[in-house]
C-alpha atoms as an extended CHARMM CRD file, in Angstrom:
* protein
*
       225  EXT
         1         1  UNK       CA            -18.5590000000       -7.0720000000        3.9980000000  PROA      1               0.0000000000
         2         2  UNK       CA            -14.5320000000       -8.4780000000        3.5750000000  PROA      2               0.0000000000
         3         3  UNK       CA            -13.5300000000       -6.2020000000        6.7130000000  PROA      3               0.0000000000
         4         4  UNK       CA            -11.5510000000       -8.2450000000        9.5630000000  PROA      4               0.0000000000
         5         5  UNK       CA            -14.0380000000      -10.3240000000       11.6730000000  PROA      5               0.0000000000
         6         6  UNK       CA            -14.8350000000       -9.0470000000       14.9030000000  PROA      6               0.0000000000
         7         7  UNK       CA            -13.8600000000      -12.1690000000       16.9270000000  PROA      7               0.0000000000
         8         8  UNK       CA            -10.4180000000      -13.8590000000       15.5960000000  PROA      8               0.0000000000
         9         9  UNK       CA            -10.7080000000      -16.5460000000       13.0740000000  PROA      9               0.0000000000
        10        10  UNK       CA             -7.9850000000      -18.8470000000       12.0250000000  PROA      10              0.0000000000
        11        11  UNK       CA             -8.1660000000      -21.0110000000        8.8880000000  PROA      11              0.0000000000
        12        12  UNK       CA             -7.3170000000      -24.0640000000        7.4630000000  PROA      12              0.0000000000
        13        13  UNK       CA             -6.6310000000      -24.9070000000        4.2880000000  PROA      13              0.0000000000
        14        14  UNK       CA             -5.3680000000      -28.0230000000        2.3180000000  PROA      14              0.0000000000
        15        15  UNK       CA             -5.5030000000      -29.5170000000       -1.3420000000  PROA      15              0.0000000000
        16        16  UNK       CA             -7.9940000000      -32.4570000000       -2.4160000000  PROA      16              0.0000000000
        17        17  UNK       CA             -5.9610000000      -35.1770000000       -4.4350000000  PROA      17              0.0000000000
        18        18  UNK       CA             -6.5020000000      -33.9480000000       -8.1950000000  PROA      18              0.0000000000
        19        19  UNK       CA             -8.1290000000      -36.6920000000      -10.4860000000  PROA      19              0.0000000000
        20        20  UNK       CA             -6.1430000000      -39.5610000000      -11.6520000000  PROA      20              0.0000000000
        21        21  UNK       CA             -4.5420000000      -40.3010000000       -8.1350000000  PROA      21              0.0000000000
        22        22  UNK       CA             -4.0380000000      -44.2140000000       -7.3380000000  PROA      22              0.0000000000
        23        23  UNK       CA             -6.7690000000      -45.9050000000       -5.0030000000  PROA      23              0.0000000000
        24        24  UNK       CA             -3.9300000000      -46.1300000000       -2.3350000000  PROA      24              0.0000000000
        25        25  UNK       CA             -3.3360000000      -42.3230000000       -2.1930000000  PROA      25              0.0000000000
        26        26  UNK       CA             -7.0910000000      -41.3470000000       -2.4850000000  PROA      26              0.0000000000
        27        27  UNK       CA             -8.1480000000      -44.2970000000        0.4410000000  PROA      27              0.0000000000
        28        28  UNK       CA             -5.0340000000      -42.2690000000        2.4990000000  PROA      28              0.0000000000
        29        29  UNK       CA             -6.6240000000      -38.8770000000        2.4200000000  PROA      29              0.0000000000
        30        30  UNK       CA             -9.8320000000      -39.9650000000        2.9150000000  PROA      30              0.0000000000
        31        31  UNK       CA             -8.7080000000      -41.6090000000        6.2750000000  PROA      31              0.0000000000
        32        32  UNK       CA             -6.6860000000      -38.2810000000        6.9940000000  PROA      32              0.0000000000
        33        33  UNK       CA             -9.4710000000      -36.0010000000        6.4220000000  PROA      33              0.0000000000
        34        34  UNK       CA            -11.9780000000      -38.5780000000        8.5250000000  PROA      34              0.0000000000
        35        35  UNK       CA             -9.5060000000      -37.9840000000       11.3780000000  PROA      35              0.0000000000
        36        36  UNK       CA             -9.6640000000      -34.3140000000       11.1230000000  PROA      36              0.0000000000
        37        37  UNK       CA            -13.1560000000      -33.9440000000       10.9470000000  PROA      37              0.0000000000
        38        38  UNK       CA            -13.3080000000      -36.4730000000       14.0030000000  PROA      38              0.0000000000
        39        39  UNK       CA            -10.7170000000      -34.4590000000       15.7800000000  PROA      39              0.0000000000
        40        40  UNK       CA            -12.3430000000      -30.9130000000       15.1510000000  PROA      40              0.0000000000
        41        41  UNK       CA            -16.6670000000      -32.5180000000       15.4830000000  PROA      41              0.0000000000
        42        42  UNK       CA            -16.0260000000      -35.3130000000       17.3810000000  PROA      42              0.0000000000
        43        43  UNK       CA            -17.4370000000      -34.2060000000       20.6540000000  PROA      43              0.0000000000
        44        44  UNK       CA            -20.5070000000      -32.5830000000       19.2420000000  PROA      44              0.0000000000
        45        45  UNK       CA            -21.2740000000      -34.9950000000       17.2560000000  PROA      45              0.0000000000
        46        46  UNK       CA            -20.7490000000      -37.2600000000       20.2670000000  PROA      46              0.0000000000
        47        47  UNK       CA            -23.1980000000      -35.1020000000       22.0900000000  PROA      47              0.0000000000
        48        48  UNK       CA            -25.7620000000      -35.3180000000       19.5540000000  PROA      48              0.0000000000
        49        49  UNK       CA            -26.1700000000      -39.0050000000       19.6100000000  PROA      49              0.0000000000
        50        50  UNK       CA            -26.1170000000      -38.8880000000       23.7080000000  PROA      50              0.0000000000
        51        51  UNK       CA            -29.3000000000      -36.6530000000       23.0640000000  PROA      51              0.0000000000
        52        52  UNK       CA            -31.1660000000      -38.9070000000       20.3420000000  PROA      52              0.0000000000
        53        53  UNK       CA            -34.2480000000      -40.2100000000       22.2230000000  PROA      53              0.0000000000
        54        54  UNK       CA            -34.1430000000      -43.5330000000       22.9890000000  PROA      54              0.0000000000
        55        55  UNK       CA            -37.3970000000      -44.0920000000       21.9460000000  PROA      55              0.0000000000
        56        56  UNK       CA            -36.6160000000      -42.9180000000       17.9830000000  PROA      56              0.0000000000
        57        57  UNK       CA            -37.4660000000      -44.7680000000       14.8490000000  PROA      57              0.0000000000
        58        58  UNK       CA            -34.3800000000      -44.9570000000       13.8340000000  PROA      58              0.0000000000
        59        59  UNK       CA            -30.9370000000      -44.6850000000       15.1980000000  PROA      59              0.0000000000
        60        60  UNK       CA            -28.5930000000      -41.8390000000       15.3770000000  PROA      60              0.0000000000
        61        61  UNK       CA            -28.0350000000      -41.6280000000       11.4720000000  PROA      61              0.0000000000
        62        62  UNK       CA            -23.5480000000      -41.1560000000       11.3960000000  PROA      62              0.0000000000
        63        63  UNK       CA            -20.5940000000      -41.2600000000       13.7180000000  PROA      63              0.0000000000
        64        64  UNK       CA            -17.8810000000      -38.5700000000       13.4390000000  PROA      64              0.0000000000
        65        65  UNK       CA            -15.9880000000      -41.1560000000       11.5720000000  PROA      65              0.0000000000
        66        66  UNK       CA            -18.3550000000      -41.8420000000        9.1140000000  PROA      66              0.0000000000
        67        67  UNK       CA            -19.0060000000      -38.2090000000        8.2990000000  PROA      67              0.0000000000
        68        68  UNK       CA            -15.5480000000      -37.5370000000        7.5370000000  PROA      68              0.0000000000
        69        69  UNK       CA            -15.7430000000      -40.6290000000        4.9580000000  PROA      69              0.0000000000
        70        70  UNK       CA            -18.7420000000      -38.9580000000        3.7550000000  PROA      70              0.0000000000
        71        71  UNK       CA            -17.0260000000      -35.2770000000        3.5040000000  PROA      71              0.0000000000
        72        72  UNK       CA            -13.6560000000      -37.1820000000        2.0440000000  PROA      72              0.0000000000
        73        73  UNK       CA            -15.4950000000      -38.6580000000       -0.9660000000  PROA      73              0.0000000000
        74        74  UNK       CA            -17.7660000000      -35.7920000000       -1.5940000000  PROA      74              0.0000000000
        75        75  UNK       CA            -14.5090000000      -33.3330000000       -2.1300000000  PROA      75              0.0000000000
        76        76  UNK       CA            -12.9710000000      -36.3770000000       -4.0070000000  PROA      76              0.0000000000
        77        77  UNK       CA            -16.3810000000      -36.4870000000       -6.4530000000  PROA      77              0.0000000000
        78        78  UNK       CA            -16.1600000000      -32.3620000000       -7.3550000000  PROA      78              0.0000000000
        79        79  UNK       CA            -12.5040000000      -32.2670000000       -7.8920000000  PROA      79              0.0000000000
        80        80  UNK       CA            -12.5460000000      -35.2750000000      -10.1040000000  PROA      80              0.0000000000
        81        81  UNK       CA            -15.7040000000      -33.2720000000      -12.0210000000  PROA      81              0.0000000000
        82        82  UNK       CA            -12.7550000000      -30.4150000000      -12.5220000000  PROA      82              0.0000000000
        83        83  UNK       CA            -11.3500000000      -29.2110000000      -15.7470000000  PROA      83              0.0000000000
        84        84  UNK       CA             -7.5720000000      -30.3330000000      -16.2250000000  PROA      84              0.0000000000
        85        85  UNK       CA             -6.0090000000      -26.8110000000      -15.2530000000  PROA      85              0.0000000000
        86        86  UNK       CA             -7.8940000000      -26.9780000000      -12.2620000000  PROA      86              0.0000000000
        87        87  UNK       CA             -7.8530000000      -28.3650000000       -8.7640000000  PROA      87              0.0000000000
        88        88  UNK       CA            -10.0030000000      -28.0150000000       -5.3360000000  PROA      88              0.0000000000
        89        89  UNK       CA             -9.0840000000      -26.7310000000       -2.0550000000  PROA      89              0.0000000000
        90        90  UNK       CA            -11.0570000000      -27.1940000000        0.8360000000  PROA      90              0.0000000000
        91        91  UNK       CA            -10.9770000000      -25.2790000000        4.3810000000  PROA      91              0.0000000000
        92        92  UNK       CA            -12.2090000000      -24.9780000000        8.0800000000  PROA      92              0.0000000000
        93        93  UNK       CA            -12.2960000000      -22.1580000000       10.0340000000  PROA      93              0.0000000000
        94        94  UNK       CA            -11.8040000000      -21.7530000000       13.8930000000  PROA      94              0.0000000000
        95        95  UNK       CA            -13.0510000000      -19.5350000000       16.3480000000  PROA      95              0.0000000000
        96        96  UNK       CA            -10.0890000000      -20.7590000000       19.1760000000  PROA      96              0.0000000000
        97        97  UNK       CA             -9.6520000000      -24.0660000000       19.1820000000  PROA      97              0.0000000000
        98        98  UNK       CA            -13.6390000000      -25.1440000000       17.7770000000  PROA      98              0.0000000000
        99        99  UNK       CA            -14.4770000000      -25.1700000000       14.3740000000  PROA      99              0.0000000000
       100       100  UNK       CA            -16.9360000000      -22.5910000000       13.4020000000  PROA      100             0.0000000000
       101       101  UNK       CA            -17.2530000000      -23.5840000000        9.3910000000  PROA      101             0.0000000000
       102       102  UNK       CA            -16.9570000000      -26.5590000000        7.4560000000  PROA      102             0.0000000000
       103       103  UNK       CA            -16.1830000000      -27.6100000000        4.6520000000  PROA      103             0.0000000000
       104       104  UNK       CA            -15.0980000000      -24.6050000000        2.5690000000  PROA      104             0.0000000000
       105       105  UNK       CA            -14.4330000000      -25.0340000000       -0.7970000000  PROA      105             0.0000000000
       106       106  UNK       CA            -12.5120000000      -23.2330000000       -3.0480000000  PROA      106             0.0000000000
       107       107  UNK       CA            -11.7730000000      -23.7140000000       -7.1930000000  PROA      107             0.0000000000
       108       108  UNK       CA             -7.9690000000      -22.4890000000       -8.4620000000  PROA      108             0.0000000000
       109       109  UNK       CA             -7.6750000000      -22.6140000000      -11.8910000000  PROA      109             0.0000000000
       110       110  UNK       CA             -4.1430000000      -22.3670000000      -12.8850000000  PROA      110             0.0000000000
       111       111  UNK       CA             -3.2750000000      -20.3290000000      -16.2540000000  PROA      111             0.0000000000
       112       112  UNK       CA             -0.3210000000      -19.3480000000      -18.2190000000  PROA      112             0.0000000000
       113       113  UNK       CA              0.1510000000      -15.6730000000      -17.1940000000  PROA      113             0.0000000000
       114       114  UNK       CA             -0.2200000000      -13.3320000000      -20.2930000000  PROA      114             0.0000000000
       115       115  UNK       CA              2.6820000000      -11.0920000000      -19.9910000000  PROA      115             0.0000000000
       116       116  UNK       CA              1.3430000000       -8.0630000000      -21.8250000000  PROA      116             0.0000000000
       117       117  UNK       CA             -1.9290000000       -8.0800000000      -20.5380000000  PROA      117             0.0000000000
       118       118  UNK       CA             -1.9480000000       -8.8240000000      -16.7320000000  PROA      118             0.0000000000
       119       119  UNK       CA             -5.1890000000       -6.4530000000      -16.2280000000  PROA      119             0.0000000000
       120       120  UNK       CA             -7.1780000000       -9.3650000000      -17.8700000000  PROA      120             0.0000000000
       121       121  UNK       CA             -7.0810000000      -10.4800000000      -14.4890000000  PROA      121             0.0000000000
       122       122  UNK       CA             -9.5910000000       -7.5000000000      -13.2010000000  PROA      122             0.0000000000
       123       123  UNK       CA            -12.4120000000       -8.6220000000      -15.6240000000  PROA      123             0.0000000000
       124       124  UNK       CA            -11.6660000000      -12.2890000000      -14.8800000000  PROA      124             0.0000000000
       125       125  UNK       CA            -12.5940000000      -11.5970000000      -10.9180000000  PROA      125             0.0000000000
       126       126  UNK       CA            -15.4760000000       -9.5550000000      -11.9590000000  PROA      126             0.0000000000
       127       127  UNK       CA            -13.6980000000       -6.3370000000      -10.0820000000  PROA      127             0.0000000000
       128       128  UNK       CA            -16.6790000000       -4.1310000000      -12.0190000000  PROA      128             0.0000000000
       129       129  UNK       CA            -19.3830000000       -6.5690000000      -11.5600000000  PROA      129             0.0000000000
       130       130  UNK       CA            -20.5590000000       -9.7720000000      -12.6720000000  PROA      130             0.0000000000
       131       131  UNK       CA            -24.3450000000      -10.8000000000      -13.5760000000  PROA      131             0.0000000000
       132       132  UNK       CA            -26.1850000000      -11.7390000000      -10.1920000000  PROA      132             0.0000000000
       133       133  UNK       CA            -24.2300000000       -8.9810000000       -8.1190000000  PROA      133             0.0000000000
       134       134  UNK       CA            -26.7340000000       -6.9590000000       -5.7520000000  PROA      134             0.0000000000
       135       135  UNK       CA            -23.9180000000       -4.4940000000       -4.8820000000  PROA      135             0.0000000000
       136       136  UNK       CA            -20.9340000000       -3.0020000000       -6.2300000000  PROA      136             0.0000000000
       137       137  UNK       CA            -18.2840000000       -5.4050000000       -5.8660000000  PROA      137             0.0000000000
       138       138  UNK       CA            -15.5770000000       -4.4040000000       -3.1780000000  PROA      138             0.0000000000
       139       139  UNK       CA            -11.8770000000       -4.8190000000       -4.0810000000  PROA      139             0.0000000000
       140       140  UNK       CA             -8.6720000000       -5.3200000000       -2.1720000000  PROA      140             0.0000000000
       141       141  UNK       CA             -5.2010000000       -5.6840000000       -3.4580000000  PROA      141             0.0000000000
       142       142  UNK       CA             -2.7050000000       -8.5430000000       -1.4380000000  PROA      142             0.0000000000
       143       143  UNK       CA              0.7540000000       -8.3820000000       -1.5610000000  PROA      143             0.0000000000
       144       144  UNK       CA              2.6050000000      -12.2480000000       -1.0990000000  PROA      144             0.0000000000
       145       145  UNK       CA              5.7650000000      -13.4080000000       -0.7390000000  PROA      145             0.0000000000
       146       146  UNK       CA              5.7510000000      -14.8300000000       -4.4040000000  PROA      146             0.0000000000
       147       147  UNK       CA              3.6760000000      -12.2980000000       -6.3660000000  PROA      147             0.0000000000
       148       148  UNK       CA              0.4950000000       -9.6750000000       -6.2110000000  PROA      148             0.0000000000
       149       149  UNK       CA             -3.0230000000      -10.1850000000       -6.6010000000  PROA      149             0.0000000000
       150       150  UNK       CA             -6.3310000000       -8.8750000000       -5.7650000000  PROA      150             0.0000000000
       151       151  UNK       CA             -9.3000000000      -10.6000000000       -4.2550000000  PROA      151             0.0000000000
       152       152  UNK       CA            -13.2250000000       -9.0800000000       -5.0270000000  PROA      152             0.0000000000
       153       153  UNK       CA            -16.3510000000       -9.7440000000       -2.7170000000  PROA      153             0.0000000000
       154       154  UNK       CA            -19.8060000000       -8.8160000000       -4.2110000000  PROA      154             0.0000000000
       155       155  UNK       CA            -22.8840000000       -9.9120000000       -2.4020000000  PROA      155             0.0000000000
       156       156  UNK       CA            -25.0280000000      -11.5470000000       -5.6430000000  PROA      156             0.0000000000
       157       157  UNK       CA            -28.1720000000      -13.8120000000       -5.4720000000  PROA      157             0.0000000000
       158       158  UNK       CA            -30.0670000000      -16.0370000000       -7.4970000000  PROA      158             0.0000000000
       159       159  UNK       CA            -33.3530000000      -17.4580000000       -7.5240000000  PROA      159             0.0000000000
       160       160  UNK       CA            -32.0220000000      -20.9690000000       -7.0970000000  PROA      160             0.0000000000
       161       161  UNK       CA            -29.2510000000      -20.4890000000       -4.4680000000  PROA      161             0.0000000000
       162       162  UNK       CA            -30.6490000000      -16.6340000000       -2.6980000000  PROA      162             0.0000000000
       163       163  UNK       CA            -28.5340000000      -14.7620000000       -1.5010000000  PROA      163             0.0000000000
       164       164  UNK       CA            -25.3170000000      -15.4780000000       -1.1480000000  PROA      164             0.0000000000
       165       165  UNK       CA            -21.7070000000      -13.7320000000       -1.2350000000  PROA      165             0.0000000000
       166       166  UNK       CA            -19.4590000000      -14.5500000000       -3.7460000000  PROA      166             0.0000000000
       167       167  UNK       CA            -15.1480000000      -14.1700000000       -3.4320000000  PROA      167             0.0000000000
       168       168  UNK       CA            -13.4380000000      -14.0820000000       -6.8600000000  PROA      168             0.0000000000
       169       169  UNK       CA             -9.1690000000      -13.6590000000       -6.4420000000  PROA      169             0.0000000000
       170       170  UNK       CA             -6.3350000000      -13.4400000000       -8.3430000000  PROA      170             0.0000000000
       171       171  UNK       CA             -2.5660000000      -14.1140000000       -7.7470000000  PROA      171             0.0000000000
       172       172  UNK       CA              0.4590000000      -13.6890000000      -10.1300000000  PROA      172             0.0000000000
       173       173  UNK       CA              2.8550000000      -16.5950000000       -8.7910000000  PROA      173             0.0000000000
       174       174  UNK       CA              6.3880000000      -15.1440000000       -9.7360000000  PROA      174             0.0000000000
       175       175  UNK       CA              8.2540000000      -18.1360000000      -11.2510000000  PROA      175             0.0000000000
       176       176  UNK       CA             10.8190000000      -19.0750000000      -14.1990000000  PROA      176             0.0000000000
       177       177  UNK       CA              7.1860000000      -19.1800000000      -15.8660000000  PROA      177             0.0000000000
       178       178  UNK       CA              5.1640000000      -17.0750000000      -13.9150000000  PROA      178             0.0000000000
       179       179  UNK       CA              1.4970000000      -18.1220000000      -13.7200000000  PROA      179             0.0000000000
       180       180  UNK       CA             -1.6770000000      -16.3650000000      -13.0040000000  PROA      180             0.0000000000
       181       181  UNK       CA             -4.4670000000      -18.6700000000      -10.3640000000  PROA      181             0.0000000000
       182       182  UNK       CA             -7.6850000000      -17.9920000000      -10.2040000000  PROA      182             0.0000000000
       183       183  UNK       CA             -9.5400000000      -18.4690000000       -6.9950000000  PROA      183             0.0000000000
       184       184  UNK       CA            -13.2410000000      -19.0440000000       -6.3180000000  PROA      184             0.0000000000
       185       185  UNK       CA            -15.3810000000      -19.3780000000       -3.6200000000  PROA      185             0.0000000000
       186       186  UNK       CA            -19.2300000000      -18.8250000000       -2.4390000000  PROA      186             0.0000000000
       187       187  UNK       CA            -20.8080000000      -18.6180000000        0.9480000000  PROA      187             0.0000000000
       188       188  UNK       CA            -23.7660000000      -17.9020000000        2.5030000000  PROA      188             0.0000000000
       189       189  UNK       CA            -24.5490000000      -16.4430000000        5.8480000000  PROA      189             0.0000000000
       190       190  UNK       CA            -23.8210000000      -12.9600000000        7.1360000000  PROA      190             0.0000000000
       191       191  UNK       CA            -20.8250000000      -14.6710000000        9.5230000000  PROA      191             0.0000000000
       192       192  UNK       CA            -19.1110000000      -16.0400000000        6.6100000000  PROA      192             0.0000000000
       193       193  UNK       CA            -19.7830000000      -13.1300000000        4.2560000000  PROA      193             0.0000000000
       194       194  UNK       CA            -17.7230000000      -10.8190000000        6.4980000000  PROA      194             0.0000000000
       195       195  UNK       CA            -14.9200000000      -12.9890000000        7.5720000000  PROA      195             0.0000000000
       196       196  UNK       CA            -14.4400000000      -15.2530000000        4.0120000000  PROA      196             0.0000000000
       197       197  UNK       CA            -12.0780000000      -12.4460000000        2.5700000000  PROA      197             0.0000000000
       198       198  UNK       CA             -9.6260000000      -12.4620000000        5.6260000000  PROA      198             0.0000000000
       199       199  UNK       CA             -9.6580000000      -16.6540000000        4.9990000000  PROA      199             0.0000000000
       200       200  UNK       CA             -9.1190000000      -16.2040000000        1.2020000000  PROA      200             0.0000000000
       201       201  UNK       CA             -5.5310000000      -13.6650000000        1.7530000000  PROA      201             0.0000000000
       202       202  UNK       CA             -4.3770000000      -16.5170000000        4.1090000000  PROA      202             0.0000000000
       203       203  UNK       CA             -5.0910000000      -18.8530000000        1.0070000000  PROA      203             0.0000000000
       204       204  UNK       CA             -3.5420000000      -17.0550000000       -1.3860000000  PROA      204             0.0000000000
       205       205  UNK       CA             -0.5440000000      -16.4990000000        0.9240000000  PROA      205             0.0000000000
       206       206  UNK       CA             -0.0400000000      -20.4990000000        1.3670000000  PROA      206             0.0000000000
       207       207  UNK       CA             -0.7340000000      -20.7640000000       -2.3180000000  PROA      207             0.0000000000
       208       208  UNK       CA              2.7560000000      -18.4580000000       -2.4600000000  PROA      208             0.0000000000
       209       209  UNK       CA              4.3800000000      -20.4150000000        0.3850000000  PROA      209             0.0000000000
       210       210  UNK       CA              4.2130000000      -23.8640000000       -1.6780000000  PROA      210             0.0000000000
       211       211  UNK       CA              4.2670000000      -21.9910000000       -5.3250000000  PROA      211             0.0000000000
       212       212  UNK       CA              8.2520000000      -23.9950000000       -5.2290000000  PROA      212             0.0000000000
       213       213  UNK       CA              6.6230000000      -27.3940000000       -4.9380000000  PROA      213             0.0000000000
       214       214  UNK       CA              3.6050000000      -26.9410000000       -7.1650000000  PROA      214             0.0000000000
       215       215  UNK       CA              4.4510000000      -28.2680000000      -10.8100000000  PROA      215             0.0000000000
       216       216  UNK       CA              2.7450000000      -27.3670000000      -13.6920000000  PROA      216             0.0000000000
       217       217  UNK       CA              2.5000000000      -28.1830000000      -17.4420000000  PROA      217             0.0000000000
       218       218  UNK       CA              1.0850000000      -24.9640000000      -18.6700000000  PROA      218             0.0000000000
       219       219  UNK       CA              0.9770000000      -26.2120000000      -22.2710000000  PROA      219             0.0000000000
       220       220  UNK       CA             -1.3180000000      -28.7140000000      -21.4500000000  PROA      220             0.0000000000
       221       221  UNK       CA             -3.1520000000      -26.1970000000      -19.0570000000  PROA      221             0.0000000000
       222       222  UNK       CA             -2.7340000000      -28.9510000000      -16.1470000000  PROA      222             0.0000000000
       223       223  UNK       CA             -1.4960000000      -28.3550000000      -12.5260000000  PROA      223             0.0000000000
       224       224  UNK       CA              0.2720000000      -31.6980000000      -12.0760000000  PROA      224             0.0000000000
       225       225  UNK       CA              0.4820000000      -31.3410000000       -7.8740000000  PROA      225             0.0000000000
């Protein structure tokens, strides 16, 4: 299910502000997202209110605006609901220039990497299995700029979600400290299923790309940025 998508997807990916960030800060990247998700929905969202029957009870229920407020402080509510070591991404995909899926959201926890144990990191992804799995979890090994790691796709269920695929990674960032991040994800939909491990190695790849700017204080367990 994690082969290479038939038709070519591009991704986007970007950090929400971690808790604790001033009003200012968290009122500017809710404007910034709003703008993207006008930019990227705007016209079909457009379209969709050009359709609404004239004659409805009630009116066209959001502008393309509004529903980027409405995604902005929804990713703002689950990353402030994070533990301290943790922070949330979230993601669009493209099929050219439209966007095909959004928002995707993805947990990294950020650990202190354990130096004489870095298979811990196999059992951590669930690369034999976790409870819920359907199938025998498929593994692939990425190779970044800053470190290895190894992402794992199992298609699990539940009787409160279904079915639903779930993408587990790992990354060793190569540092003065080097430090081990977790990466979680789940999606749903067949689409999705296949192409979510091509959009998770381009995550873990920008993860590397920015590993110079991200701070941490691993004593506290906290990524700071």
């Amino acid at each position: 299910m994690t082969s290479e998508p038939d038709v070519e997807v591009s991704w986007f990916w970007d950090w929400v502000p971690a808790a604790g960030r001033d009003d200012t800060q968290r009122q500017r990247w809710t404007g910034y997202v709003a703008g993207l998700v006008d930019a990227w929905a705007g016209e079909k969202v457009a379209a969709a209110r050009a359709d609404w029957p004239a004659d409805a009870p009630e009116e066209f229920p959001f502008t393309a605006g509004e529903l980027g407020e409405a995604v902005a402080h929804d990713l703002l509510a689950r990353a402030d609901a994070l533990a301290g070591n943790s922070r949330l991404l979230w993601g669009a995909a493209f099929t050219g220039e439209k966007v095909r899926w959004m928002p995707l959201l993805v947990v990294a926890e950020f650990l202190r990497a354990r130096a004489d144990d870095p298979a811990y990191l196999l059992a951590e992804v669930g690369a034999e299995g976790l409870d819920g799995d359907v199938r025998e979890p498929t593994v692939d090994y990425v190779s970044t700029e800053r470190g290895d790691g190894v992402r794992v796709f199992a298609l699990a269920g539940s009787e409160e979600e279904g079915a639903y695929g779930r993408l587990d990674a790992a990354l060793r960032l190569e540092a003065d400290v080097d430090v081990d991040v977790l990466l979680r994800t789940r999606v749903f939909g067949l689409e999705q299923m296949a192409a979510i491990g091509h959009g998770i190695e381009a995550l873990m790849h920008m993860i590397a790309g920015q590993s110079a700017e991200l701070r941490f204080d691993l004593s506290a367990g906290r990524a700071l940025s």
